[in-house]
N, C-alpha and C positions, 0 to 999 in steps of 0.2 A: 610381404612381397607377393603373395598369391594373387592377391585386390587389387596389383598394380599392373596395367599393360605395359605392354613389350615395346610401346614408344615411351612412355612414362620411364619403365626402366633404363632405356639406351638415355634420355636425355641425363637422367641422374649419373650412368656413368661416364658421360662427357663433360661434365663439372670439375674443373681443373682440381687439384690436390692442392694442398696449403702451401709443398714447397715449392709450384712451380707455379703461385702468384706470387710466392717470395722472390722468386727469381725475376720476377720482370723490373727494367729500369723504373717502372713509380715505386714501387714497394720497395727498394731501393731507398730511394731518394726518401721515403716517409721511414725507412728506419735511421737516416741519417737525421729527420728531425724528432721523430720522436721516440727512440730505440726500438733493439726488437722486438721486446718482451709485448711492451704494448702492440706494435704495427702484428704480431704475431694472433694475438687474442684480436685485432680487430678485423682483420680476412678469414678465422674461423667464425667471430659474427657472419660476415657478410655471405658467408659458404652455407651457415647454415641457415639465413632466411633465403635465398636461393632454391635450396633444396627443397625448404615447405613451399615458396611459390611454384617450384615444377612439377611438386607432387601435387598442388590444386590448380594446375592450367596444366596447355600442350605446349606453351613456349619453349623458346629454344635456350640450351644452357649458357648463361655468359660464359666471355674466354675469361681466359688469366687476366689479361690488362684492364677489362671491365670492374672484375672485381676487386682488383689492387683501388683503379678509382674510388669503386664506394666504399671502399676501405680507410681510405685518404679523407672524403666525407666524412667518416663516423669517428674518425681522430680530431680532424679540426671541431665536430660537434664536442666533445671531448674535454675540449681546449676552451671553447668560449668563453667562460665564464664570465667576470665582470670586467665587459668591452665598451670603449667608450659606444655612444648614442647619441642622438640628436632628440633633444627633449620639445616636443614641439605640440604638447598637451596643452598649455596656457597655463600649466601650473609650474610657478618659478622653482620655490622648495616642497619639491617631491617628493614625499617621503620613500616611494619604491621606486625612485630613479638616484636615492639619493642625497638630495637635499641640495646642498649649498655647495655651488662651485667652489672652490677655494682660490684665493687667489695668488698669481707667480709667486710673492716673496715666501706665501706658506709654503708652497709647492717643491721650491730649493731648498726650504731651511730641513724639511721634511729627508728630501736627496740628501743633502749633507751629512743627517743622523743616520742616515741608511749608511754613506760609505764609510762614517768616520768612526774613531770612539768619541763619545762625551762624556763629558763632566753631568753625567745625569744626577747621580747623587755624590758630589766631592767637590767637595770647596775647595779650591783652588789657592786661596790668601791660606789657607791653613794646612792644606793637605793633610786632613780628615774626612771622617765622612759628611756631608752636606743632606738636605734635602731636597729634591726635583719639585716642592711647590714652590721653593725660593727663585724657581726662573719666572715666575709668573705674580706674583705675591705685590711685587711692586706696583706693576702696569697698572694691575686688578685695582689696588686699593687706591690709583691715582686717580682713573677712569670712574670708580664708582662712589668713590670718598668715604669708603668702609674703612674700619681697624685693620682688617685680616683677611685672607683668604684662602681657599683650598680648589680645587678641581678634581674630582673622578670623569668616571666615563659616559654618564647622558646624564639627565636632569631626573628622572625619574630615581637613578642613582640616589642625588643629589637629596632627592626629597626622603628617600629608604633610609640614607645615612644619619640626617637630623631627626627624624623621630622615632628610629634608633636610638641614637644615644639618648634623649631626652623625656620621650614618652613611652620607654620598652617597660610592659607591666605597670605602666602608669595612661590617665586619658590623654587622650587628644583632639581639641574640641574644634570643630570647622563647621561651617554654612552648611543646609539641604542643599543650597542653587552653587554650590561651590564641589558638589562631588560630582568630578565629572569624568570622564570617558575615554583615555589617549588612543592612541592606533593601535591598532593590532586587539582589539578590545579588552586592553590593559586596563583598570578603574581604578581608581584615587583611593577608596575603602580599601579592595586588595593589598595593593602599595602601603597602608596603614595598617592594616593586619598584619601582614609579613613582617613590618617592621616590630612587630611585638606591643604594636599603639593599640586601646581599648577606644575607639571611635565614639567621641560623642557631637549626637548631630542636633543643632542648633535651628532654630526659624524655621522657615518653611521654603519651596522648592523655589520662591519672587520675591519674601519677604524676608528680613532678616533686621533686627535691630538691635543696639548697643544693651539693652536690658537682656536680652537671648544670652547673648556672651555672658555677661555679670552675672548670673542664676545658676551660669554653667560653673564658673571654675570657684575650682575649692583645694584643698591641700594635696590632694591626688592629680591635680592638672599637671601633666606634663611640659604641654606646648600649646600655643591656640596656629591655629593654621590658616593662614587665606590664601586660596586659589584664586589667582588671573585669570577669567573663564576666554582663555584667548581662542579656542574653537568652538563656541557659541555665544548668542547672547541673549538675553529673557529681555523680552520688550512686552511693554503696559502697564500693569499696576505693579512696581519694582520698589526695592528698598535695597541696600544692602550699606554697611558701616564701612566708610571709608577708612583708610590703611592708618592713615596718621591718629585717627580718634580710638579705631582697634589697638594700634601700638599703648596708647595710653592708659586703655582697659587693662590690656594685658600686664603694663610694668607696674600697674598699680597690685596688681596681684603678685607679682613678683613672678609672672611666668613673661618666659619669652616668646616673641611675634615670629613665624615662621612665615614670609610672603614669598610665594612660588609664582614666579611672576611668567614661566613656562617658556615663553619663545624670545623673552628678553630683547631689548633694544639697550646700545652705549649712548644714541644719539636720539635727537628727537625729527624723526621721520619727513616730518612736516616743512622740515627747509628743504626734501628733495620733493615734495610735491604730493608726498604720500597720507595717509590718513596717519592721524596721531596714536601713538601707544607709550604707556608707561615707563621712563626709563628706568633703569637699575641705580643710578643715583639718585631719582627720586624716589622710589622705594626707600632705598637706605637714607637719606632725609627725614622722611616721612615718620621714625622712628622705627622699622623693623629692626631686631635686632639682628637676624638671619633673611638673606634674600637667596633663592637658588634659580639659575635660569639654566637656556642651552645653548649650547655654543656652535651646531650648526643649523639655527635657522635664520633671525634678520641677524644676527651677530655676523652671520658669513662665515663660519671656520669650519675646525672639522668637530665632530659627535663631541662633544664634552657635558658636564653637568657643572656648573659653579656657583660654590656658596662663598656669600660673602657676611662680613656684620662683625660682631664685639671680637674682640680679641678672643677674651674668654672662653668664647662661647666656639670660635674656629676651632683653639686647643682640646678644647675637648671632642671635637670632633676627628679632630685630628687623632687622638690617641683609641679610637673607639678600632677593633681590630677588624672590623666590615671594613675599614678606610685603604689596605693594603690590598683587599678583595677587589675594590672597584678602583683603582687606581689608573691611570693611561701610561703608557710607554710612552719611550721616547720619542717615537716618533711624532707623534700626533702631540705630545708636549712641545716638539718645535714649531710643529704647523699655529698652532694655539698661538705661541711666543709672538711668533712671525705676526700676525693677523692682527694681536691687539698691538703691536708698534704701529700698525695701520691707524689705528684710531687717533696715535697722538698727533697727526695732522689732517684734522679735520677736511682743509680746504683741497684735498688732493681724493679725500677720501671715497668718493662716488667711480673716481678714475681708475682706482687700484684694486676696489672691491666688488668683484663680480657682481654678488648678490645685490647689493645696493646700484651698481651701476643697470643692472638688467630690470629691476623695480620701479629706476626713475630713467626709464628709457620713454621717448615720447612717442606716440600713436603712428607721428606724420613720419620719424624714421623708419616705423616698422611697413609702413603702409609703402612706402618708397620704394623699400626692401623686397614687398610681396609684388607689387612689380616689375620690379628687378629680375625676378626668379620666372615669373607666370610664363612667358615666352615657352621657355626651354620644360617648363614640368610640362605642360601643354603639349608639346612638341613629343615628348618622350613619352606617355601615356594615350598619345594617338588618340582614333578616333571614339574607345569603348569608352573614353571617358569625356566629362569636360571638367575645365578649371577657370575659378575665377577668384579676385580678390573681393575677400567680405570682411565685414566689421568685427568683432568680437570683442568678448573679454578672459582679461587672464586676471589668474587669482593668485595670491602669495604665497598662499598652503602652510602643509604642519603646524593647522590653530593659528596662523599668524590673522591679524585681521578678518575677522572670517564674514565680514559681511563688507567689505569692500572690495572693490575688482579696480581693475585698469584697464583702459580704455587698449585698444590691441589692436593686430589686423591678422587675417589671416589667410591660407590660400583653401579655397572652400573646391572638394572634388566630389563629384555626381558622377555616377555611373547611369550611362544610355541603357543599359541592359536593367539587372534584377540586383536587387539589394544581394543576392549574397556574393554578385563581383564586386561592390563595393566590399562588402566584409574582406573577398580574397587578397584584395586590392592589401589591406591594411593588415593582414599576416603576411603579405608577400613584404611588406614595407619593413616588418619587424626580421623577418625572415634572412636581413640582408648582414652582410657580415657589419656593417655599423649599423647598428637598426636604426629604423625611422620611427618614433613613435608619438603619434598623434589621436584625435578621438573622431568617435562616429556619433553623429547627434545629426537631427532632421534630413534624416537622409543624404546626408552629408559625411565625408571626412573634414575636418579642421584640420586643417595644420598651422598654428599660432606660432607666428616668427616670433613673439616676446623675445626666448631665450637663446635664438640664431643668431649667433657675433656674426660681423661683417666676412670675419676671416674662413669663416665656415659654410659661406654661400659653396665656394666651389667644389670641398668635399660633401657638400649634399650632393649637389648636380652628379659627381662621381658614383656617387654612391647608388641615386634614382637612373644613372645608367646600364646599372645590374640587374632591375628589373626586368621580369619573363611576363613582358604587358601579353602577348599573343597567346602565351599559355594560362594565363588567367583570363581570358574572353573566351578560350576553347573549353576549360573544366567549370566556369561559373558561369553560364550563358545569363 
């Protein structure tokens, strides 16, 4: 207190006391939403950054009702956590926004399990105990024309559980140009370590041929494994052993075919205008005996992993004790449920399912759309900026097609001043209690309507009226 002046000290003792921001009508009203205990601990935050900014300036001390406000701030920061957004990157499945809309009938089957009890594991005709993969069991082996099926909780799962049970302490033989890389810098070898598989790696990182495999397995092969390189792809001089001729290798050895076909499709893409990929019934066709995908990227649902193929070969999967570890609740077993009775009406299906409706959305809609809007963004970012409609492409994401885009439109924002209002621009946008999040490229923000439903023009506009345009031209000149 020596080092301190006699105005430094007077402002500090004019710094309201905790119980007489408690006492004012907001702090109040925020421990009616969020009790006291918290609203309590959040005005002694806000008392004591106060304090250290009075002790390094001469300002003056807020009252009580200032600081109950930024008290009110630091709760609803608090609170945020996973709030809807407006995804407006050009990337449909996002992996850090997300992924895969889900659509209404998953959305209520999901509510229902929330308010109700279910028959998650109890059979009903017997009143016994049942099993929660028998909700799904059917659909699965209708839609992919497998024996059997099971589901855990992502695909990566899916891939730890099968060679798991089949290559733990035994090899597992996969492609160079097939070990590849998931998010999060997750890697395919790891995922096969972990799972207790001895890794043997075949061909080379472009080349790979049916004699590679045959050289490899012997009494020790556990599994042969093929990755769907569905987030890359090796272009020029390429080789690799198609699935159906792999299955043959393998049954001839008597080992079984593991195809991880990673982003999975039920459908084939290409009747809604899209680039073709592999479906899960060809695969299983094709002779794998084991096919595993995921269940929220072109499938559209929520996080899942599923394997399908022989009987057998599900049972024992099934009984492997990893399989209770990675298992899904109930909830997301209805969302699941829900999603694939979507499938069994194909001609309805683009309508009902977000992901595939927002993929095969046409250009001249979105371009209509970014007209629609341009007036009013225009309007409300004034003159530090401008706005106009430009071309663009949107990508599918999480490894789905990865070298194909879709044609898009987007609302393209320049700032008259310095790049870094455009930066403030696009934190002030994420900043908002529904964030806006979009990219910055050639001096530009994008904002790609792709994933913009009709219904959601007017909560943007809402949203872009929250903007503090004049205080981001004053702090980023």
């Amino acid at each position: 207190m020596s080092a301190m002046t006699e105005r430094e000290a007077g402002s500090l003792r004019h710094l309201p006391a905790v119980a007489a921001v408690l006492a004012t009508a907001q702090a109040t009203q925020l421990q009616e939403r969020h009790g006291r205990l918290a609203t309590t601990d959040a005005i002694r935050q806000v008392i004591d950054e106060a304090r250290e900014l009075l002790r390094a300036s001469k300002a003056a001390a807020p009252g009580a009702d200032e600081l109950a406000q930024r008290a009110g701030a630091v709760l609803d920061g608090r609170q945020a956590g996973l709030r809807p957004l407006f995804n407006l990157t050009g990337t449909v499945l996002h992996t850090n926004l997300g992924r895969a809309v889900l659509a209404e009938a998953a959305i209520d089957a999901a509510v229902a399990a929330m308010r109700h009890a279910v028959a998650l594991e109890y059979d009903l005709a017997d009143g016994e105990r049942g099993e929660r993969d028998d909700h799904l069991r059917e659909l699965l082996c209708g839609l992919t024309g497998a024996q059997d099926a099971t589901v855990v909780n992502n695909n990566a799962a899916a891939v730890l559980l099968c060679l798991n049970t089949f290559a733990l302490g035994r090899e597992a033989v996969v492609s160079r140009g097939e070990l590849i890389e998931i998010g999060g810098a997750f890697r395919m070898p790891d995922i096969m370590t972990r799972a207790g598989a001895h890794m043997v790696e075949v061909g080379t990182t472009n080349r790979t041929h049916p004699a590679d495999y045959r050289n490899a397995l012997h009494a020790d092969t556990g599994i042969v494994l093929k990755v769907h390189t569905s987030n890359y792809r090796i272009q020029g001089v390429t080789a690799e052993v198609a699935a159906a001729e792999l299955a043959a290798i393998a049954d001839a050895a008597g080992v079984p075919l593991l195809n991880d076909l990673g982003s999975g499709s039920l459908v084939d893409l290409s009747r809604y205008g899209l680039a073709r990929e592999p479906t899960v019934r060809e695969a299983v066709a094709e002779g794998a005996r084991l096919v595993t995908f995921s269940g929220d990227k072109l499938l559209g649902g929520p996080q899942a992993g599923f394997i399908v193929g022989d009987r057998e070969l599900i049972d024992r999967i099934n009984r492997n004790p990893l399989k209770r570890a990675l298992r899904v609740d109930k909830l997301r077993l209805a969302a699941i449920e829900a999603t694939l009775r979507l499938y069994r009406d194909p001609d309805r299906l683009a309508e009902r399912l977000p992901t595939l409706r927002v993929l095969a959305r046409h250009k001249g809609d979105i371009e209509a759309q970014a007209h629609r809007l341009l007036a009013s963004m225009a309007g409300r970012l004034g003159e530090a900026f401008t706005v106009e409609v430009g071309d663009c492409l949107s990508q599918v994401g999480s490894g789905a097609l990865p070298l194909d885009t879709l044609a898009s439109a987007a609302l393209l924002i320049r700032s008259r001043g310095s790049q870094r209002r455009l930066d403030a621009l696009a934190a002030a946008l994420r900043a908002l209690p529904r964030p806006v999040i979009g990219r910055i490229a050639d001096g530009a923000l994008w904002l790609d309507l792709r994933c913009l439903a009709e219904a959601d023009e007017a909560p943007l506009l809402a949203s872009l009226a929250q903007l503090d345009v004049e205080g981001m031209a004053t702090h980023a000149p």
